[in-house]
C-alpha positions in Angstrom: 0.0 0.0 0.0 3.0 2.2 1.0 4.5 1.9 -2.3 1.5 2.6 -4.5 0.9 5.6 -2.5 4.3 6.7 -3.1 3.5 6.4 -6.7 0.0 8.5 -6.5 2.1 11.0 -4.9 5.0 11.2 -7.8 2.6 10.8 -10.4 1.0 14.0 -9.0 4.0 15.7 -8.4 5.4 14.6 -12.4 2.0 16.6 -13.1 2.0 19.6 -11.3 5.3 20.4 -12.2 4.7 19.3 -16.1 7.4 16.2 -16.2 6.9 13.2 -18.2 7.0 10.4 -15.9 7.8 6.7 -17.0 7.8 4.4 -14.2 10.2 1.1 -14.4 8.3 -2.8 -14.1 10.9 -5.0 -13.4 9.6 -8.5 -14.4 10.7 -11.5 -12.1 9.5 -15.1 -11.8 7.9 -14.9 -7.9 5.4 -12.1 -7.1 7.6 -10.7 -4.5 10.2 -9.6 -7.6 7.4 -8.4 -10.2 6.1 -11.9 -11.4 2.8 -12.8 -12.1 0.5 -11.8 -15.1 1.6 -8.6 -16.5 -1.8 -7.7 -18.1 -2.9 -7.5 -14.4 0.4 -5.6 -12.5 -0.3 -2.7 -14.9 -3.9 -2.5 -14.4 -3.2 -2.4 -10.5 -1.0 0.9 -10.9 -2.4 3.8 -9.9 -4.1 5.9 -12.3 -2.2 8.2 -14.7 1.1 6.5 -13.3 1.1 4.4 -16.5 0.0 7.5 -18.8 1.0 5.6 -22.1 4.6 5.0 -21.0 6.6 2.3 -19.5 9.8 0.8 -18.8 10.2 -2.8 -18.8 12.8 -5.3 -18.2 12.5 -9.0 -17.7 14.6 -11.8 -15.8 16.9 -13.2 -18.3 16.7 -16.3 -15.8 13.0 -16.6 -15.6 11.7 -16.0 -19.2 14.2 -16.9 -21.5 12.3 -17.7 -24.6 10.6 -14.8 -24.6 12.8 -12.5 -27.0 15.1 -15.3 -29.1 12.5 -16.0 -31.6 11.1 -13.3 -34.0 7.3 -14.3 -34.0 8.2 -14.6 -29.7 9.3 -11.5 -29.5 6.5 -9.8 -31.7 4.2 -11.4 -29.3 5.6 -10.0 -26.2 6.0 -6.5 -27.4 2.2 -6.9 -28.7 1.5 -7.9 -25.3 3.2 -5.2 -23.0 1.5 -2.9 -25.7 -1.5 -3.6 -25.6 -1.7 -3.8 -21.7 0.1 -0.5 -21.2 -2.6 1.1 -23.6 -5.2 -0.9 -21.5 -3.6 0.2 -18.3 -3.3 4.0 -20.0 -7.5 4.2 -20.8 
C-alpha cells in the first residue's frame, strides 16, 4: 500500500510540475520480484502513473524464450502494448 501511495504522490508531483514520468516494471519469476500476469500488475498501478509509458525489463533467468524468436518476441512486445494502452485508458 506504502509503495503505491508513493507512486500516486510522484505521479501528481510529475504533473503539477509538467514532467513526463515513466515508471520502471521490473519483471521477475515470484510475485515478490514483479512476477505474475503482467496484463494485471499494470492494471493495479495507480491511475495516470502508466499514462501511455513504460519501462520494462524482464529476468533473463525466468523467461528466456521470450525474445530469441522473432514471432516470440513480436508477441511480447504486442502484449506489453497492448496492456500498457489498456492500463493507460
Amino acid at each position: 500500500m506504502d509503495l503505491y501511495k508513493a507512486q500516486e504522490d510522484i505521479v501528481a508531483a510529475a504533473r503539477d510540475a509538467g514532467v513526463p514520468l515513466t515508471l520502471f516494471h521490473g519483471r521477475g519469476g515470484s510475485i515478490g520480484r514483479g512476477g505474475g500476469p503482467t496484463r494485471l500488475a499494470l492494471q493495479s498501478q495507480p491511475p495516470g502513473s502508466v499514462d501511455g509509458r513504460l519501462r520494462v525489463t524482464v529476468q533473463g533467468e525466468n523467461d528466456p524464450g521470450a525474445v530469441r524468436l522473432r514471432d516470440i518476441a513480436v508477441r511480447t512486445l504486442e502484449f506489453y502494448t497492448t496492456s500498457t494502452i489498456e492500463a493507460s485508458l
